[in-house]
N, C-alpha and C positions, 0 to 999 in steps of 0.2 A: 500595614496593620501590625502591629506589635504584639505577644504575649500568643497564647496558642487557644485559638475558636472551634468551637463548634460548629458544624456544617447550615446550621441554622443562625448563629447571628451570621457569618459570614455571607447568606444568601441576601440577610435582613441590611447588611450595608450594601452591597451589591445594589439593591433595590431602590436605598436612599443615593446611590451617586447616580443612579440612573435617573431621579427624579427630579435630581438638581441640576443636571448634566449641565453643559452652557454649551450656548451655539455659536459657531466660528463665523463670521462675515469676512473674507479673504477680501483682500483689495484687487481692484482688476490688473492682471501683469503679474500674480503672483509666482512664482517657481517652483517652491516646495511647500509641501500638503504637512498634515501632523502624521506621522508615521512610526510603524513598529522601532525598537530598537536590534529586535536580532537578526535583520538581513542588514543593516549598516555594517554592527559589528563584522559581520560574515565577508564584507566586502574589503571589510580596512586590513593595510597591515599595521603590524605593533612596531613602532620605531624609537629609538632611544639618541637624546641628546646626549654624547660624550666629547672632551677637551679634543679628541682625533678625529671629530667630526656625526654625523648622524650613521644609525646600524638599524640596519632590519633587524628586528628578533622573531617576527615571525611574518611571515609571507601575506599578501592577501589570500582568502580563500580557505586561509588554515585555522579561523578564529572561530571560535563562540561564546557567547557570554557564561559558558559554563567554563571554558579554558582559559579567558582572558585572567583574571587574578590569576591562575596557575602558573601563566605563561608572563605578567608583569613582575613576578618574583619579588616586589618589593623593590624594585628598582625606583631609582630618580630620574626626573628628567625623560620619564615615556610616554609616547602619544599614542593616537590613532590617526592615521593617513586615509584619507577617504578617496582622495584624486589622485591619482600619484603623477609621476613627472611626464609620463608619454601621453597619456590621458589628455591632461592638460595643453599639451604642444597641440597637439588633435584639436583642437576647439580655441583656440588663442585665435584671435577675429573673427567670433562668428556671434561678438556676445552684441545684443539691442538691447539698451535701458527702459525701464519701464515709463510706459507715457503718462502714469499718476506722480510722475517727478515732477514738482512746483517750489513755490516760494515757503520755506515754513511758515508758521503759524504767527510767530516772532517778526518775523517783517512786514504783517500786515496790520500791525498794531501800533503804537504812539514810539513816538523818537526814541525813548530811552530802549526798549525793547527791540528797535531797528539797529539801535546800539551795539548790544549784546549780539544781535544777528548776527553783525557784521567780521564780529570775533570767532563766532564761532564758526563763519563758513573760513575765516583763515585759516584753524587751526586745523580745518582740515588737509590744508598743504603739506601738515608735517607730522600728521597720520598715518602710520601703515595700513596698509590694502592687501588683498591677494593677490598674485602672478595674476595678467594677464591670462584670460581659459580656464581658468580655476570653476566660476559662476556655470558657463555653461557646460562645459563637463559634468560637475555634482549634478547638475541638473538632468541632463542626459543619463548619467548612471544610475541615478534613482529613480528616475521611471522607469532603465529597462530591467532592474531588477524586480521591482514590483512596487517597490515603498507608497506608489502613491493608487495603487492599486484600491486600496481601500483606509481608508480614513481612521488612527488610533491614537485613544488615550489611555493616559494610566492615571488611576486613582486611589484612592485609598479614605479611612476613616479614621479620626485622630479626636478621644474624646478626653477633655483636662479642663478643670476648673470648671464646671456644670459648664461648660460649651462643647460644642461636637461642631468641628472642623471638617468639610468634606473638600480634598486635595486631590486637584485634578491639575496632572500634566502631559504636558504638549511637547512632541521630541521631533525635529526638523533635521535635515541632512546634512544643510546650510543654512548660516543667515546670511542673507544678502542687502544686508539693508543700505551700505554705503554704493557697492557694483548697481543695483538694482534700481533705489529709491535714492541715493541722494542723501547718505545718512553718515553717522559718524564711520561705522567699521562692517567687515566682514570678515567669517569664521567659519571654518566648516564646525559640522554640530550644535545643534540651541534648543537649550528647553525653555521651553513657558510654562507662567502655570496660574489656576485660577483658585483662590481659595474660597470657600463658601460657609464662613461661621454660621449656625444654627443651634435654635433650642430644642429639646426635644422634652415636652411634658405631658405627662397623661396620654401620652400615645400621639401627640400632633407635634408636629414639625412646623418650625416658623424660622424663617432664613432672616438675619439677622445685618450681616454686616457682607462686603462682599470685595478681595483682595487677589490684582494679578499683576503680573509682571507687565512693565511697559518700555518703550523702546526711547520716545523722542516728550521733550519741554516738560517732564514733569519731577516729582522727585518724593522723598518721602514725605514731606507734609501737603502733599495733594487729597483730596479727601473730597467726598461728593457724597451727598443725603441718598 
């Protein structure tokens, strides 16, 4: 939310994303839940790509999202580390892919479309992936810190052009969708998010139009009544 509220609209949005909230359907085999951002941070260290190679700059353990800008100084080429390297060695064979792995969508449909499949399961040969132990490690470490302890999104109100936008996002530890499901890539850290246009007149709320991030076969001219 932008510009500076008073404790009453602010309760009066609060209210509207609650009412719009949207409900997650996980597919079975899933690994990681929608989770806080600040015990991620807290877990990662801050690392920096330079010509001599990769540098810690700050340890795991020593972050928070109040120090992280502090401690990025503006630098290039910094990340966040979520696995780190022994972690990973620790859990390298222990990972099982999930058993909603199938045929996409695209090969169950007319020749030209099995066409297209066929390309794109090759392209996946020349794909990068993560190490080896990467999936079950992130996995392992964000349950035992807590992450999926209880279930969180972040929202917000965004009102322009007589429309009022309710933005709701989904923050994960990992994506796993190529280790896991059989997908293009994996990444530690993914957000999702679901947008929910609405009018708001006379005191009624009518949802309007409805906008989320997606992963597999569709793209921006996908659109549905």
């Amino acid at each position: 939310m932008v510009g500076s509220m008073t404790a009453a609209e602010d309760a009066s949005d609060l209210a509207l994303l609650r009412q719009f909230e949207p409900i997650l359907r996980l597919n079975r085999g899933e690994r990681f839940l929608p989770s806080a951002v600040d015990p991620y941070v807290e877990a990662c260290s801050l690392r920096q790509h330079t010509p001599e190679g990769t540098h810690v700059l700050v340890p795991a353990g020593a972050l928070s999202l109040d120090l992280l800008a502090d401690a990025e100084g503006g630098r290039s080429d910094t990340f966040l580390q979520f696995v780190s390297e022994e972690e990973r060695r620790k859990r390298r064979g222990t990972f099982v892919r999930s058993e909603m792995v199938g045929l996409s969508r695209l090969a169950r449909v007319g020749f030209l479309g099995r066409f297209f499949d066929m390309f794109f399961r090759a392209s996946l040969v020349v794909r990068s992936t993560v190490p080896a132990g990467v999936t079950p490690a992130a996995e392992l470490k964000a349950r035992r810190i807590g992450m999926h302890n209880t279930p969180v999104y972040y929202g917000r109100v965004v009102r322009d052009g007589g429309w009022t936008v309710l933005h709701y996002q989904f923050f994960y530890a990992m994506n796993d969708w190529r280790s896991t499901f059989g997908g293009v890539n994996d990444h530690e850290a993914d957000w999702e998010q679901v947008m929910i246009y609405v009018e708001e007149i006379d005191g009624e709320v009518r949802p309007h139009w409805v906008a989320y991030s997606t992963h597999d076969h569709s793209g921006d001219d996908l659109r549905r009544a």
